[in-house]
GUKELO-803426 format. One record per residue (C-alpha): residue number from 1; residue in three letters; x, y, z. Coordinates in steps of 0.05 Angstrom, whole numbers, plus 5000, padded with zeros to 4 digits. Layout:
! GUKELO-803426
pt num = NUM | residuo = ala | x = X | y = Y | z = Z;
...
This chain:
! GUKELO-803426
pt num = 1 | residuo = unk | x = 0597 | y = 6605 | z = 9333;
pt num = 2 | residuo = unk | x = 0576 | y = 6669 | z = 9338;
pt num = 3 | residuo = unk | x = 0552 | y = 6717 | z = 9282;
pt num = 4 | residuo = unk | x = 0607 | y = 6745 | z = 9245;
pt num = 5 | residuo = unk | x = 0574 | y = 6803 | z = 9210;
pt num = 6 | residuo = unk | x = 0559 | y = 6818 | z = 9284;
pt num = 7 | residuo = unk | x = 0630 | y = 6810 | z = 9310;
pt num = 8 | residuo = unk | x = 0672 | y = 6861 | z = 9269;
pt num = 9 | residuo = unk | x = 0633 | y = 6917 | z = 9291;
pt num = 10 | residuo = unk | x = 0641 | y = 6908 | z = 9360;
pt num = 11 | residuo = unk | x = 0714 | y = 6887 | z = 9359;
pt num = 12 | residuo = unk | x = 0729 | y = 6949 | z = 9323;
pt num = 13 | residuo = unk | x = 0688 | y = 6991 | z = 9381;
pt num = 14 | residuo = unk | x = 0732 | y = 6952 | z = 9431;
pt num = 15 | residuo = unk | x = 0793 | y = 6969 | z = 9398;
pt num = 16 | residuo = unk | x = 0783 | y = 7028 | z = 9393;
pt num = 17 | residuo = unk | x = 0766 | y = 7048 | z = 9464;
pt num = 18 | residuo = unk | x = 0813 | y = 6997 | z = 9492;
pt num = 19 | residuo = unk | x = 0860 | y = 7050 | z = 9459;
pt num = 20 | residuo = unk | x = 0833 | y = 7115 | z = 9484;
pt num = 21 | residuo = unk | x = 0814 | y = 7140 | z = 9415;
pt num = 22 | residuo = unk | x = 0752 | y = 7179 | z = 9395;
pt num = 23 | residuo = unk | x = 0705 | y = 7162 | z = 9326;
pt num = 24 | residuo = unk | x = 0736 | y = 7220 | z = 9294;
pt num = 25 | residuo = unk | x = 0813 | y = 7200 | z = 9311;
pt num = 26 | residuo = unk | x = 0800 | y = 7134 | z = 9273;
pt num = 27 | residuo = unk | x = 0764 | y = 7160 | z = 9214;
pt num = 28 | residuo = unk | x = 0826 | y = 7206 | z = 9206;
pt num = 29 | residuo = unk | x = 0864 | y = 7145 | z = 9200;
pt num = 30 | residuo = unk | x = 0816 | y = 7113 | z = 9152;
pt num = 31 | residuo = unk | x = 0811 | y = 7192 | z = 9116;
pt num = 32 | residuo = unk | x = 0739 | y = 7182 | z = 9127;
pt num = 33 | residuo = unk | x = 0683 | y = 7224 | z = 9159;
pt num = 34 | residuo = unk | x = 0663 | y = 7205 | z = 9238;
pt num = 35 | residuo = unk | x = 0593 | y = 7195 | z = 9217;
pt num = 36 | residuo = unk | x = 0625 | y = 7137 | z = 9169;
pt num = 37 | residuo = unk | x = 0660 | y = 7113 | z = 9214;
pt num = 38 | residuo = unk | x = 0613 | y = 7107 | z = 9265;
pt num = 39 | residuo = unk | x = 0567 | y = 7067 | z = 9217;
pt num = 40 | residuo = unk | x = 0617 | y = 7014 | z = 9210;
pt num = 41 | residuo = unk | x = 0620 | y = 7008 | z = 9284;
pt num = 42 | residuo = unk | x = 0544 | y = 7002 | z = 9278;
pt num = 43 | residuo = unk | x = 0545 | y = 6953 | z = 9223;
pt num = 44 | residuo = unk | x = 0507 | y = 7000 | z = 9187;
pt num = 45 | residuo = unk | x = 0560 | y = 7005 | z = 9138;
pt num = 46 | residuo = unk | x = 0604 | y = 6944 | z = 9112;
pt num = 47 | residuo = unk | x = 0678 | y = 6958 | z = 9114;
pt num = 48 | residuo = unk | x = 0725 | y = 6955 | z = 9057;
pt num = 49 | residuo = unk | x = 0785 | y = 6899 | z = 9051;
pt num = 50 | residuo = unk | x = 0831 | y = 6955 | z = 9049;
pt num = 51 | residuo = unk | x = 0810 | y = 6999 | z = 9108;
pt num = 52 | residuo = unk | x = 0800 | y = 6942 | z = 9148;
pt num = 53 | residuo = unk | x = 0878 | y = 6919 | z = 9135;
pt num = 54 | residuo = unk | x = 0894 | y = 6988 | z = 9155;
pt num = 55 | residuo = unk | x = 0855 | y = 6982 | z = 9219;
pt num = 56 | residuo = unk | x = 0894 | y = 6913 | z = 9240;
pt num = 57 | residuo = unk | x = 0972 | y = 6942 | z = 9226;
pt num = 58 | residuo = unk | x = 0944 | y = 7007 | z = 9263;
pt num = 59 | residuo = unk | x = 0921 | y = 6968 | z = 9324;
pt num = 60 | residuo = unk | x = 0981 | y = 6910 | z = 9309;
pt num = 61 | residuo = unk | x = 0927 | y = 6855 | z = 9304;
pt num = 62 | residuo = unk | x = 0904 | y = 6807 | z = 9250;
pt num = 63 | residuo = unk | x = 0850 | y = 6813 | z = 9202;
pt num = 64 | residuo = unk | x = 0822 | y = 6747 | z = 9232;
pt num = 65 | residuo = unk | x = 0814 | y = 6778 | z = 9297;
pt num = 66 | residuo = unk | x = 0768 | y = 6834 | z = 9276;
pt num = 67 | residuo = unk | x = 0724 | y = 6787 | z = 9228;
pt num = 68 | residuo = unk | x = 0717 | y = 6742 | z = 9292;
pt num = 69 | residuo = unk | x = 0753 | y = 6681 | z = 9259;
pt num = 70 | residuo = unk | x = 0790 | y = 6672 | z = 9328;
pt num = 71 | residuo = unk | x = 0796 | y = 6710 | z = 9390;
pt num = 72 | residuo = unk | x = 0877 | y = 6711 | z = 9398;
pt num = 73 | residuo = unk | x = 0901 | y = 6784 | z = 9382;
């Protein structure tokens, strides 16, 4: 099974291009700066229980799906 500390940040990338969003359009929705947000794309920067559950109901997925626990939306 693949990483999953190296999963989240790309599913989060995917989402969010898969949706025709920019950086700075999803760090308004986590109230957060682009340059933060682009770190937890990056896995520079660990994400937060609670922005993360904002991040599934905005994209209407599960949690699971953007730790990488399975790959069903």
């Amino acid at each position: 099974m693949e990483n999953r500390d190296a999963v989240w940040p790309e599913r989060l990338k995917y989402l969010r291009k898969s949706n025709n969003l920019s950086q700075t359009d999803v760090a308004g929705v986590l109230h957060c700066s682009q340059v933060a947000y682009g770190m937890y794309e990056l896995g520079k920067r660990k994400i937060s229980a609670d922005k993360l559950l904002t991040l599934a109901q905005y994209y209407h997925v599960s949690m699971d799906y953007i730790m990488g626990l399975h790959d069903e939306v």
